[in-house]
MIDOSE-1310 file (N, C-alpha, C; in nm, 2 decimals, decimal comma, always signed):
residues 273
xxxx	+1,52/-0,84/+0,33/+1,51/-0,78/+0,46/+1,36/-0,72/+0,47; +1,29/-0,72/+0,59/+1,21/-0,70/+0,63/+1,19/-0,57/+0,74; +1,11/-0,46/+0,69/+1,12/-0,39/+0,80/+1,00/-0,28/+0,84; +0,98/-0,27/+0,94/+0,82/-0,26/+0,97/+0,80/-0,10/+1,09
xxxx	+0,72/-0,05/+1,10/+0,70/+0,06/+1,20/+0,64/-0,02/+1,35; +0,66/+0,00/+1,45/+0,60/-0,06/+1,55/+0,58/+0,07/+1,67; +0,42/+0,04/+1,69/+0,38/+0,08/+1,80/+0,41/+0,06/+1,93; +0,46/+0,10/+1,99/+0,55/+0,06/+2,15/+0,50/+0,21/+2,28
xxxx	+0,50/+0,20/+2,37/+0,49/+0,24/+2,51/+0,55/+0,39/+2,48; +0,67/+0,39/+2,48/+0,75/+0,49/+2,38/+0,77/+0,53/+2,27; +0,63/+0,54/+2,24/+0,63/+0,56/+2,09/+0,70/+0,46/+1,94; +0,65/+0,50/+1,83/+0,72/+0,44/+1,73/+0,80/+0,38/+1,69
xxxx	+0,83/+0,26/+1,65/+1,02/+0,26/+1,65/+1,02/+0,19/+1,50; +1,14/+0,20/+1,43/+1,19/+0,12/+1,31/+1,26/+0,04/+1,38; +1,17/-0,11/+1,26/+1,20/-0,23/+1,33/+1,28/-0,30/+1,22; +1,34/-0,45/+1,27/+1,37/-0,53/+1,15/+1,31/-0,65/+1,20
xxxx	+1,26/-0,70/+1,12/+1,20/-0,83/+1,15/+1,29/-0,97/+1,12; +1,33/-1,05/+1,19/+1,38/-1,22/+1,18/+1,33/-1,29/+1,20; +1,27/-1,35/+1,15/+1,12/-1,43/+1,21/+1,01/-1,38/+1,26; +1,01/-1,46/+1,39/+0,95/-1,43/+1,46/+0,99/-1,30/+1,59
xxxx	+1,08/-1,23/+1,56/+1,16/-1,13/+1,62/+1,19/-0,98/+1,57; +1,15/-0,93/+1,66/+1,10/-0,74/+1,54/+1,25/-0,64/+1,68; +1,36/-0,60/+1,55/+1,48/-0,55/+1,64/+1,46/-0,42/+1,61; +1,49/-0,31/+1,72/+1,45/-0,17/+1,68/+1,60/-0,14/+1,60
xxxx	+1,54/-0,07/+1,49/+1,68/+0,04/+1,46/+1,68/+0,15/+1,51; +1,77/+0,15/+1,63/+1,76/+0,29/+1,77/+1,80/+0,42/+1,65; +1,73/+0,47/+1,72/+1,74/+0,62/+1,61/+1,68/+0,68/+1,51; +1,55/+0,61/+1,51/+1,44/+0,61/+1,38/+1,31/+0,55/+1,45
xxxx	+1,25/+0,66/+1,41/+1,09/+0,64/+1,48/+1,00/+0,57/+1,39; +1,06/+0,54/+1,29/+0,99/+0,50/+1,18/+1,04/+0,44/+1,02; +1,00/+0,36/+0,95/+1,04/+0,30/+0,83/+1,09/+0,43/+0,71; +0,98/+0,55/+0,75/+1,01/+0,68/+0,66/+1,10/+0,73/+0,67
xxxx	+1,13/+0,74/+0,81/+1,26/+0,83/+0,83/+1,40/+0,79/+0,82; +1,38/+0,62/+0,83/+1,49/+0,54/+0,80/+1,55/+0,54/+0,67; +1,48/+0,56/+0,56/+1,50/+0,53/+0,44/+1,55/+0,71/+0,39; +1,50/+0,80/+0,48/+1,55/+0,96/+0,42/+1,67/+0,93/+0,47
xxxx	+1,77/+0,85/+0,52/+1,93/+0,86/+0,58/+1,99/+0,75/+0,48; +2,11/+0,84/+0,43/+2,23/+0,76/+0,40/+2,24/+0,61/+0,44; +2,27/+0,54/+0,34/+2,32/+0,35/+0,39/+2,20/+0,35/+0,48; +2,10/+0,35/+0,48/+2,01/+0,29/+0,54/+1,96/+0,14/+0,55
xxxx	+2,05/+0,05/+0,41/+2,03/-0,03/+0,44/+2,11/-0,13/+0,54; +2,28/-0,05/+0,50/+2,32/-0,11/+0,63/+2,35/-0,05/+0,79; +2,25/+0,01/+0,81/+2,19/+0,07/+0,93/+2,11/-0,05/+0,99; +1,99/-0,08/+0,88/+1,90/-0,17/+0,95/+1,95/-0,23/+0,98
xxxx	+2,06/-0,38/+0,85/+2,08/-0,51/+0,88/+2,18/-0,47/+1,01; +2,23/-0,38/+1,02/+2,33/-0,42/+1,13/+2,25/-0,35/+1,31; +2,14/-0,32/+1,26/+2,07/-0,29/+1,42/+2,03/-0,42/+1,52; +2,10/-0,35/+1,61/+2,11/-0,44/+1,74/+2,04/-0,38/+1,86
xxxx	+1,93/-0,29/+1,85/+1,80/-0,24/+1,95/+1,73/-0,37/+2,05; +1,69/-0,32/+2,15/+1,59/-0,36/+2,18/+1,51/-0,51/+2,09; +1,47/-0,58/+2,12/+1,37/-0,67/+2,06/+1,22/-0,69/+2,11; +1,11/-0,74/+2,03/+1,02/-0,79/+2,05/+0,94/-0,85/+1,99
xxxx	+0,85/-0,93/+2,08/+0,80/-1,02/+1,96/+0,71/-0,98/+1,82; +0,71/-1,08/+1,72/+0,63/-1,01/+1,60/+0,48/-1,06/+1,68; +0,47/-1,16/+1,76/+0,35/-1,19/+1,76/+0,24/-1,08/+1,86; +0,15/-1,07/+1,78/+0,08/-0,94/+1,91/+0,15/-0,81/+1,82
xxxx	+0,19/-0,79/+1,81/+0,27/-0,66/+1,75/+0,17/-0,54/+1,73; +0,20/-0,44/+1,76/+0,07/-0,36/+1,74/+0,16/-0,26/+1,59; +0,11/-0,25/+1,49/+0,22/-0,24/+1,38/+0,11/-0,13/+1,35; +0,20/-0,01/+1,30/+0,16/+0,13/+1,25/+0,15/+0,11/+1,06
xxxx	+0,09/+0,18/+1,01/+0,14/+0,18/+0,86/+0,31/+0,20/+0,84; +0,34/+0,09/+0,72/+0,49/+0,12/+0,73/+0,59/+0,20/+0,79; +0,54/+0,28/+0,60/+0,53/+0,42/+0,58/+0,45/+0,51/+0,66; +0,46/+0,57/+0,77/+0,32/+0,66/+0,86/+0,35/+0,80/+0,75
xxxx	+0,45/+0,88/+0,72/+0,37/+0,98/+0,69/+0,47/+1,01/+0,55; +0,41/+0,92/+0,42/+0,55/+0,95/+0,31/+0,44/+1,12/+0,25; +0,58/+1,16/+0,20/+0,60/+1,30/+0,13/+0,47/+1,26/-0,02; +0,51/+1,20/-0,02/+0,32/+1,19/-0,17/+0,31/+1,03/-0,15
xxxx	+0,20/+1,00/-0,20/+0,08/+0,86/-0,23/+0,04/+0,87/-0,40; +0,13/+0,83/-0,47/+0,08/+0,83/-0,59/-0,01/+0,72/-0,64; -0,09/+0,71/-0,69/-0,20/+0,60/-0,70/-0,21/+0,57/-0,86; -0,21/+0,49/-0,89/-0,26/+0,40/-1,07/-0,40/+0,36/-1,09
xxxx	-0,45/+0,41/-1,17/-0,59/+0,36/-1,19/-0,56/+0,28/-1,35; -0,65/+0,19/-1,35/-0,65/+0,09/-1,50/-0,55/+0,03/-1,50; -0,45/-0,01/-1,42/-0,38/-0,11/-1,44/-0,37/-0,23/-1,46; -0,45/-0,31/-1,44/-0,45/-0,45/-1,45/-0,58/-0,48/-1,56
xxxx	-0,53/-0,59/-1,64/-0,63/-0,56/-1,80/-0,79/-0,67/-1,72; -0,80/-0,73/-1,61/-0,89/-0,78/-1,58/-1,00/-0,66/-1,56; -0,91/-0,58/-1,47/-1,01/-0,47/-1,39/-1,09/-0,37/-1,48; -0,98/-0,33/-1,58/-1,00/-0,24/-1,69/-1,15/-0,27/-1,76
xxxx	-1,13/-0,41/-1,79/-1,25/-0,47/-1,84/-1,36/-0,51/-1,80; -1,38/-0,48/-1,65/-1,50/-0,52/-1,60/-1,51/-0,37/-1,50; -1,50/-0,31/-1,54/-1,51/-0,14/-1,56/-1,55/-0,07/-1,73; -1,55/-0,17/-1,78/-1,60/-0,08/-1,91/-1,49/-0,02/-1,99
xxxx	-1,39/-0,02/-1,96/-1,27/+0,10/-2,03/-1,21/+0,01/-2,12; -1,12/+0,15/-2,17/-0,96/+0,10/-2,29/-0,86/+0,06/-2,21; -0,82/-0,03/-2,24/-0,66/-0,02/-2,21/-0,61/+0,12/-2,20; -0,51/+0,20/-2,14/-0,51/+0,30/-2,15/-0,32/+0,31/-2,22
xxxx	-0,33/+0,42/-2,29/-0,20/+0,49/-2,31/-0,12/+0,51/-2,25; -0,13/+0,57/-2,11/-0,07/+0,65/-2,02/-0,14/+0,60/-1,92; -0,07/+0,62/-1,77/-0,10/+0,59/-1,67/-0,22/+0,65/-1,61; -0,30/+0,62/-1,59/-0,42/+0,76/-1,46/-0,34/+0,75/-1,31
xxxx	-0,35/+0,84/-1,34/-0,27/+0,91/-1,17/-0,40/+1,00/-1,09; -0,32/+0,92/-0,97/-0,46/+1,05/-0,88/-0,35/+1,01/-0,72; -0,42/+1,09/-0,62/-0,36/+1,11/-0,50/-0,42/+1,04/-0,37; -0,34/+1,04/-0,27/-0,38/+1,00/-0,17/-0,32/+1,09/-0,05
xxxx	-0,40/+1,10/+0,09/-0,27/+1,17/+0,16/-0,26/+1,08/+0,28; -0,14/+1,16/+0,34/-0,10/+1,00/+0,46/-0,25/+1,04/+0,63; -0,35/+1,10/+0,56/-0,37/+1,06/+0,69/-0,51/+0,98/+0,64; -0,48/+0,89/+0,55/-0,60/+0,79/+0,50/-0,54/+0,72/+0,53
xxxx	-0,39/+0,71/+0,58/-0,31/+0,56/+0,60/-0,38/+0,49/+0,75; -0,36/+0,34/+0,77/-0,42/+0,30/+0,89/-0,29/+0,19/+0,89; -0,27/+0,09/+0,97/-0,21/+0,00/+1,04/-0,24/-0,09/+0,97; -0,16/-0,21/+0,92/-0,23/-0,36/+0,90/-0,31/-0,45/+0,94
xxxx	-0,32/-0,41/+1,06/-0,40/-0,49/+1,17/-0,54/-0,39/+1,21; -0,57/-0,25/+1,20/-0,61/-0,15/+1,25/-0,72/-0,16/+1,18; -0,87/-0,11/+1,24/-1,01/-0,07/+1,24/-1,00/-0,02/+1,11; -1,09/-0,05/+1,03/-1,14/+0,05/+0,85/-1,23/+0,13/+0,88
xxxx	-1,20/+0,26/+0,84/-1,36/+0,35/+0,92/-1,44/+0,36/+0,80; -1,54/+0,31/+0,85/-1,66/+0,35/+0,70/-1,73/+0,45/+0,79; -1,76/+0,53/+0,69/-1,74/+0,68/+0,69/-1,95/+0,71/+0,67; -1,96/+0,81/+0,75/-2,10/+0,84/+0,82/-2,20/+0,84/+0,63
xxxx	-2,08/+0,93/+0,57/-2,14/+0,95/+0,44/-2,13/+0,89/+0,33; -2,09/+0,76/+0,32/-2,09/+0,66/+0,22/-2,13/+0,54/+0,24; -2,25/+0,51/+0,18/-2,28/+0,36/+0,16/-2,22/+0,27/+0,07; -2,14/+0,29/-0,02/-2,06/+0,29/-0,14/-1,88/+0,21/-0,12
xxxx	-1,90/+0,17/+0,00/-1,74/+0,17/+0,07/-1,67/+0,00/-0,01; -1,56/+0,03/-0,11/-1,55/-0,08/-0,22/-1,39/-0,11/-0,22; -1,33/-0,25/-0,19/-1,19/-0,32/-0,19/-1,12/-0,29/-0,33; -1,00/-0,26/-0,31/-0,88/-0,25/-0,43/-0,75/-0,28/-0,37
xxxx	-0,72/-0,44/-0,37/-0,56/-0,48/-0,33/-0,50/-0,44/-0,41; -0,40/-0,42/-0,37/-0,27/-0,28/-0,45/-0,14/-0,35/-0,42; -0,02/-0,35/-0,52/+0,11/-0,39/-0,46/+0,07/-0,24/-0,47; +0,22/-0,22/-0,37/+0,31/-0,06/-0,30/+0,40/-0,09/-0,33
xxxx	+0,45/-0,01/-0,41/+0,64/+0,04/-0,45/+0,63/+0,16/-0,31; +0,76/+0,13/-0,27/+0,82/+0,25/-0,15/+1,00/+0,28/-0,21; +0,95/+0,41/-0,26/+1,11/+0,47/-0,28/+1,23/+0,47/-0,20; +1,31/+0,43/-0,21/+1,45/+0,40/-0,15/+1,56/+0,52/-0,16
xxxx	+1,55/+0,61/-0,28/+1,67/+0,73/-0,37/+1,61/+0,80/-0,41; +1,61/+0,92/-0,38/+1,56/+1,05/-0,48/+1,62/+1,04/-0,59; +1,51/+1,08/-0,70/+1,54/+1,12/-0,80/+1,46/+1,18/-0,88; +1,48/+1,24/-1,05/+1,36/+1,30/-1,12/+1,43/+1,25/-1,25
xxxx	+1,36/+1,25/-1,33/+1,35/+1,19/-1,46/+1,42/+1,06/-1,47; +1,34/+0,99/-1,38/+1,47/+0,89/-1,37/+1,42/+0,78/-1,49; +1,55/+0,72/-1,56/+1,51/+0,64/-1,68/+1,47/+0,47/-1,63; +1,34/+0,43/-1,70/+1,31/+0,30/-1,70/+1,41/+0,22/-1,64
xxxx	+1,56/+0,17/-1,73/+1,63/+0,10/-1,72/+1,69/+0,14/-1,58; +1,67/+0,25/-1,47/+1,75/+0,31/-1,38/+1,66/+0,28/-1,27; +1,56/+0,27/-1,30/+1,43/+0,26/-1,20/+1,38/+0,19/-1,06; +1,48/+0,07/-1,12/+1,50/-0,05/-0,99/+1,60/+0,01/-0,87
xxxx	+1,70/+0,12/-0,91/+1,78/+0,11/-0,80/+1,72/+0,27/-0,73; +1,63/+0,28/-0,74/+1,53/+0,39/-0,68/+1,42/+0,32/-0,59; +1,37/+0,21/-0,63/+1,27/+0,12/-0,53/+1,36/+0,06/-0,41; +1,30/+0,10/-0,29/+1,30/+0,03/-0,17/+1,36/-0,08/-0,13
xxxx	+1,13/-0,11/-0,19/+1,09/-0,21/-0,15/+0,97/-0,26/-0,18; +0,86/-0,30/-0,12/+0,74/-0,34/-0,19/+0,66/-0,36/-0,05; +0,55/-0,32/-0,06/+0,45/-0,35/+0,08/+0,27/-0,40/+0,01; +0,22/-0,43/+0,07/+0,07/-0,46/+0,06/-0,03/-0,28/+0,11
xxxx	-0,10/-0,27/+0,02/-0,18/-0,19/+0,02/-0,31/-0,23/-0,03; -0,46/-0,14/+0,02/-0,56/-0,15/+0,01/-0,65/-0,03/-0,03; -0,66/+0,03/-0,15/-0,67/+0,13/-0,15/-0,82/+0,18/-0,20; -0,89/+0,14/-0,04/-1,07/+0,15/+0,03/-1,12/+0,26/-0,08
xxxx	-1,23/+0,23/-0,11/-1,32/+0,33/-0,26/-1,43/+0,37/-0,22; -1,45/+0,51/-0,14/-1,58/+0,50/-0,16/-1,66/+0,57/-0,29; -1,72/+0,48/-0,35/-1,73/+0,47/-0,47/-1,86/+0,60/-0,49; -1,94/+0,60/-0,40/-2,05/+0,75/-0,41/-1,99/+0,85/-0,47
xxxx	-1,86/+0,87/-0,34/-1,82/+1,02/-0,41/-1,68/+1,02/-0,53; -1,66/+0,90/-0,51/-1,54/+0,88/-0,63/-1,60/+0,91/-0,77; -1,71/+0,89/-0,81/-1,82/+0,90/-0,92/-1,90/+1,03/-0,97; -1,85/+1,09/-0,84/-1,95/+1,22/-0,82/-1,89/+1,31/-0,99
xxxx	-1,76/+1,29/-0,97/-1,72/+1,38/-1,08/-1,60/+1,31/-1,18; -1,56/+1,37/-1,25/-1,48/+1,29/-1,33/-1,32/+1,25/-1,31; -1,29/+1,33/-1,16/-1,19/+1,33/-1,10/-1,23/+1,28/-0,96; -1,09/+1,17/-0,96/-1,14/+1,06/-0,86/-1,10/+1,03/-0,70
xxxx	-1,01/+1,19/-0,71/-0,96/+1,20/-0,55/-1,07/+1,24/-0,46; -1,18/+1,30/-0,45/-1,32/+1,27/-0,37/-1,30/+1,12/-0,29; -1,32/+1,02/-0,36/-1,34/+0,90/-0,34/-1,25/+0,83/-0,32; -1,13/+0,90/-0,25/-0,98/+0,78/-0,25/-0,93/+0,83/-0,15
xxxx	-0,90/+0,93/-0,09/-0,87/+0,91/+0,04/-0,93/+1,00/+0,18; -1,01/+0,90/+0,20/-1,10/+0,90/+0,32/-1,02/+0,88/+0,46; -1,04/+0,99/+0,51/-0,89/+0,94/+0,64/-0,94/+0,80/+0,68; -0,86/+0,71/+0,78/-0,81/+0,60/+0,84/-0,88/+0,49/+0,71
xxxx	-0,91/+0,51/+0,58/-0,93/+0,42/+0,51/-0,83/+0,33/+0,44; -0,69/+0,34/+0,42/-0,60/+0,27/+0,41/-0,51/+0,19/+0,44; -0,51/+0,06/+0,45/-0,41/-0,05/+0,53/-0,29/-0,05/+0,43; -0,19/-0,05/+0,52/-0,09/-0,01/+0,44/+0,03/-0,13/+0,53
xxxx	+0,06/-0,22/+0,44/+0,22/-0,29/+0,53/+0,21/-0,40/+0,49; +0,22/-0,51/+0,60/+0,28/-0,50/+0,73/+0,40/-0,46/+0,72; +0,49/-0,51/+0,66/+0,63/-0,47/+0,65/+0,67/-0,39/+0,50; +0,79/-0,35/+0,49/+0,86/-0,32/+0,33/+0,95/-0,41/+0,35
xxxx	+0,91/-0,51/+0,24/+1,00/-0,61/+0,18/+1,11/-0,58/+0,09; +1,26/-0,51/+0,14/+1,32/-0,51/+0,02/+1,34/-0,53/-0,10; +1,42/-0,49/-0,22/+1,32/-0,57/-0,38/+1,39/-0,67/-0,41; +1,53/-0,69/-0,35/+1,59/-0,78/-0,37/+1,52/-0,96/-0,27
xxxx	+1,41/-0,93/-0,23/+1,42/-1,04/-0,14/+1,24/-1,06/-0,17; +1,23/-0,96/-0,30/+1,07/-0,99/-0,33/+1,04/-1,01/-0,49; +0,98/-1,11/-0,52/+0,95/-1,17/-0,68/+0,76/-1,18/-0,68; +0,73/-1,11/-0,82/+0,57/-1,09/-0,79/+0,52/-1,24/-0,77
xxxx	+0,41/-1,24/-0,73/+0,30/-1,31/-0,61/+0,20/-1,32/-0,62; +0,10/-1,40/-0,60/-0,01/-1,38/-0,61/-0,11/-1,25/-0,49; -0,21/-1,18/-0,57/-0,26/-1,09/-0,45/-0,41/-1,13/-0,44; -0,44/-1,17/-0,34/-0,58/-1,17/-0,30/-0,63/-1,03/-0,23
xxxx	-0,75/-1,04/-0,22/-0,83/-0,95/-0,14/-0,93/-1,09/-0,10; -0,99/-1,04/+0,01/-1,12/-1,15/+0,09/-1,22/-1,09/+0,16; -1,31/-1,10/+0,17/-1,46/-1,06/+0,29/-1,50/-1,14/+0,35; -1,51/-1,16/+0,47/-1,51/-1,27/+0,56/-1,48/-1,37/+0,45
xxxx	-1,33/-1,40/+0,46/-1,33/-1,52/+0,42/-1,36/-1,51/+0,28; -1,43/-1,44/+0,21/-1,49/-1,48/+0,04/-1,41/-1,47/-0,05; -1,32/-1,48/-0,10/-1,24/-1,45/-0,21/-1,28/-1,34/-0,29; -1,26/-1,23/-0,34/-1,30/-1,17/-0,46/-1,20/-1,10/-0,58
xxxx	-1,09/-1,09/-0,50/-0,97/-1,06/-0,64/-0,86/-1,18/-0,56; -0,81/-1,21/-0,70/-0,71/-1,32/-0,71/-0,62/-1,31/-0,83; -0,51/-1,23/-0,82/-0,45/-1,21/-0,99/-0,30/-1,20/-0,92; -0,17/-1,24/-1,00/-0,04/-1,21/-0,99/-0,01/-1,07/-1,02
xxxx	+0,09/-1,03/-0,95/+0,12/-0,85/-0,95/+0,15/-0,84/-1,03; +0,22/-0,92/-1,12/+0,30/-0,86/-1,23/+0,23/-0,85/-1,34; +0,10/-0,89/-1,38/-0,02/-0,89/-1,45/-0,06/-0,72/-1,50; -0,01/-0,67/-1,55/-0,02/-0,52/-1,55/+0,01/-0,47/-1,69
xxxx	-0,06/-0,36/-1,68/+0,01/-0,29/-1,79/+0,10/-0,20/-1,82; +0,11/-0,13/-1,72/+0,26/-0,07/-1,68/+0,32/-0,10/-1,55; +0,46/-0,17/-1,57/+0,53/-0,20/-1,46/+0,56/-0,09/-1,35; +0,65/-0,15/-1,25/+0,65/-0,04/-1,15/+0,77/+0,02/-1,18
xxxx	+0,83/-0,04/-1,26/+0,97/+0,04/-1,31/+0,91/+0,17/-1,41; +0,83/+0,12/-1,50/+0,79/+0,24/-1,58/+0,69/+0,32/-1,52; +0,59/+0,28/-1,42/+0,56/+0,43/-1,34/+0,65/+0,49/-1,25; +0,77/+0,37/-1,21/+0,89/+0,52/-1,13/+0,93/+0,65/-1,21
xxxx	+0,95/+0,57/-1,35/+1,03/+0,70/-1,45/+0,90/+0,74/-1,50; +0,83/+0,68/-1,50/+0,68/+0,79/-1,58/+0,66/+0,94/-1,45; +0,65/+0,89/-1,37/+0,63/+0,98/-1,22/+0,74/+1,08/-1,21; +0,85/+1,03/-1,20/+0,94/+1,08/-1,20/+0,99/+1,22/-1,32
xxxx	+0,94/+1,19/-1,41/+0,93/+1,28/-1,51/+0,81/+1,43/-1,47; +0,75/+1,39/-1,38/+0,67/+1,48/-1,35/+0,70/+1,57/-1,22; +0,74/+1,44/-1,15/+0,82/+1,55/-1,00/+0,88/+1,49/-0,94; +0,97/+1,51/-0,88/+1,06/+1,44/-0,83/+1,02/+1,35/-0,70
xxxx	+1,10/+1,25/-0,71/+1,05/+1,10/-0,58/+1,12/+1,12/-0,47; +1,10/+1,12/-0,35/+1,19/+1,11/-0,24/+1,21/+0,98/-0,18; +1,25/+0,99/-0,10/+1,29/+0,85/+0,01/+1,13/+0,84/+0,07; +1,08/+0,74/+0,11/+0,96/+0,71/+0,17/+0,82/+0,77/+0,06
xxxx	+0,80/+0,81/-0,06/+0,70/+0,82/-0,14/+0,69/+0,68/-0,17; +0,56/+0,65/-0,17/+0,48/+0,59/-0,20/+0,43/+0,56/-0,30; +0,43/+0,44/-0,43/+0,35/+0,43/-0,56/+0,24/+0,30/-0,51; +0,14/+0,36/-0,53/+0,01/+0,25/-0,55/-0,01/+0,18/-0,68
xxxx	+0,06/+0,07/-0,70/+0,00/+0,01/-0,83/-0,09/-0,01/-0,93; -0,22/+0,02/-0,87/-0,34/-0,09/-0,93/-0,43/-0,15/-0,86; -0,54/-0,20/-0,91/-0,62/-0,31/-0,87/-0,64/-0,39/-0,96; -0,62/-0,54/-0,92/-0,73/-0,61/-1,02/-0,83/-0,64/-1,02
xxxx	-0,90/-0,73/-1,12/-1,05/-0,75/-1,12/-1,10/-0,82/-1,01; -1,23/-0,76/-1,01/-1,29/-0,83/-0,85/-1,36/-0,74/-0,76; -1,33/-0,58/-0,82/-1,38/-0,49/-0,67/-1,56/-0,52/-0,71; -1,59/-0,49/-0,57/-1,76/-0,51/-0,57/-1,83/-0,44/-0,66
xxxx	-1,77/-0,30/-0,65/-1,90/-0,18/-0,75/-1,87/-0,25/-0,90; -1,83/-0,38/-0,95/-1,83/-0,41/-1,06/-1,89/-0,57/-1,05; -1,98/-0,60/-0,96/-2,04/-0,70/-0,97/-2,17/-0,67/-0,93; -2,28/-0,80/-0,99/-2,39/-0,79/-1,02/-2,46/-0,86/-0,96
xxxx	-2,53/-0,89/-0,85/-2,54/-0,73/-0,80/-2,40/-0,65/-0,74; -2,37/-0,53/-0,67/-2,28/-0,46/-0,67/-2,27/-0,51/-0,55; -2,14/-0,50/-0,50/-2,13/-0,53/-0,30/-2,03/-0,43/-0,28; -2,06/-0,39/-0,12/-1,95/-0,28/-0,06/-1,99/-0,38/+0,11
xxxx	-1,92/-0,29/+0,11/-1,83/-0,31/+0,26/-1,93/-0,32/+0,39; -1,96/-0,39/+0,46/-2,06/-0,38/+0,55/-1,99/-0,33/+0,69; -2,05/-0,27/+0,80/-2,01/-0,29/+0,93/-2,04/-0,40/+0,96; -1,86/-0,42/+1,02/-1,84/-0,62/+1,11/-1,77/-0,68/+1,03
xxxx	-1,75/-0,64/+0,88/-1,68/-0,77/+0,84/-1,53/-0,75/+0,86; -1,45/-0,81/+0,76/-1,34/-0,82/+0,79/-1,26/-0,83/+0,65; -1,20/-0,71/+0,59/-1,13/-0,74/+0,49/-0,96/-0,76/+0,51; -0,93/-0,87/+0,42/-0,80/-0,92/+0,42/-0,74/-0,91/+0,29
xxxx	-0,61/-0,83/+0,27/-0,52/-0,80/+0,16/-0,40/-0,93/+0,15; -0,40/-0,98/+0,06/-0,24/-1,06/+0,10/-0,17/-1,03/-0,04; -0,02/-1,02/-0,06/+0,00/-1,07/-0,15/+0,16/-1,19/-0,12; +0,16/-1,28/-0,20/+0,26/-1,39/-0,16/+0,38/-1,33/-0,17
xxxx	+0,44/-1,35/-0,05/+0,58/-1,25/-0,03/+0,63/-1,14/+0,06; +0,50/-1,09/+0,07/+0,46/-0,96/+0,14/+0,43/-1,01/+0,27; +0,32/-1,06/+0,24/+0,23/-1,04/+0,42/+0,09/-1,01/+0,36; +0,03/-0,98/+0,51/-0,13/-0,97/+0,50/-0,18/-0,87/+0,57
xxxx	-0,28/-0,80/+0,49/-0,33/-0,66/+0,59/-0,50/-0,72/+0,66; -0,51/-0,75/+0,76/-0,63/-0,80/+0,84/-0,76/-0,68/+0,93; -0,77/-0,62/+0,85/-0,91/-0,50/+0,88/-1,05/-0,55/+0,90; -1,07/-0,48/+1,02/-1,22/-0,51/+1,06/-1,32/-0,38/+1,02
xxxx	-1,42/-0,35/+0,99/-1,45/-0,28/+0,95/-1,55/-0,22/+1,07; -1,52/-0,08/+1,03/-1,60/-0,03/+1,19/-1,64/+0,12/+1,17; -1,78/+0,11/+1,20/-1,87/+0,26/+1,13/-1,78/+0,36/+1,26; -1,80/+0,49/+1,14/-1,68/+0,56/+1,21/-1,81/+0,63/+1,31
x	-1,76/+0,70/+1,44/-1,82/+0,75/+1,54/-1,89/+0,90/+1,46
């Protein structure tokens, strides 16, 4: 199942997607709020709202406003290594908040104060069940679902100090969606990132060094997960501030997230006012 936030005349609605066909779930403004209610999943499949087309769709981030943005740093052994580091022990955690989230489709604001503005395709775990200490083996029936994320670096101030939330969430710098792909109806995939068109990361999700099962219960050990929290996976190898010469983000271009299964986040990049 497929299920997406949509922008509409009357505000927000939780959608389900069939194709080419986006059905509201009447009674939920949103993918967040859908998932904080009981049997939500058979809420969706059996919503019979309103319809409209996917095409044109003006689509909100999923998730618009989850309760935390947990983020992974060093995950993928490509990236690790063309960053200079160890493999790590333990997970690096850092934050995000929801108002860096942007739309799939929606404007990337590069920001008046960074010339430094640098791509990280991300799978997204989206929590389905509260829980806290929840164990490895238990972990799957806490996940959602799975979405595409892009989690924009401006790498100036990310650097500035040894702690890396400076540089991670920059409001409207995050593409987050198009849809949450339930996990039963998702198997990892290839994830690209692109710049007009250029390829620069190309690695399968599952390529990692800690799964998403073991950051639910790693996370979870620390504070408790709600319905609509957010886990950012990772990056793999490929972001620019690790190439030689280094590249970031220009005004005009166009970055594209995909990963196979998911969908694709299509951002134009636009200096913010």
């Amino acid at each position: 199942m497929r299920l997406l936030t949509l922008r509409t005349e009357h505000g927000t609605k939780a959608v389900r997607q069939d194709g080419g066909t986006l059905t509201e779930i009447e009674g939920f403004a949103n993918v967040g709020e859908l998932l904080n209610t009981a049997g939500w999943e058979e809420t969706a499949k059996a919503a019979a709202g309103a319809t409209h087309p996917l095409e044109g769709a003006d689509l909100d981030a999923v998730v618009p406003f989850p309760g935390k943005i947990i983020c992974v740093g060093h995950n993928y052994r490509n990236h690790i290594k063309e960053m200079g580091r160890e493999v790590p022990e333990y997970p690096t955690l850092f934050a995000k908040y929801q108002e860096s989230l942007i739309g799939p489709n929606d404007d990337l604001a590069l920001p008046q104060e960074s010339d430094k503005v640098d791509w990280e395709a991300e799978l997204a775990v989206v929590i389905g069940k509260k829980g806290r200490r929840i164990s490895e083996a238990d972990a799957a029936e806490h996940i959602a679902g799975y979405a595409v994320l892009n989690d924009v670096s401006m790498r100036d101030y990310q650097f500035r100090t040894i702690q890396w939330l400076q540089g991670k969430t920059w409001e409207k710098s995050t593409p987050f969606g198009p849809a949450l792909v339930t996990k039963d109806e998702f198997t990892a995939g290839l994830m690209t990132s692109a710049v007009d068109g250029d390829i620069q990361q190309q690695t399968p999700t599952n390529d990692v060094v800690f799964t998403p099962e073991f950051l639910v219960s790693y996370i979870s050990t620390i504070i408790t997960l709600n319905p609509g929290d957010v886990i950012a996976t990772g990056t793999p190898g490929g972001v620019g501030h690790a190439q030689d010469p280094k590249r970031y983000l220009q005004e005009g271009q166009v970055l594209v997230t995909t990963i196979e299964g998911l969908g694709q986040l299509k951002n134009r990049v636009v200096k913010e006012a």
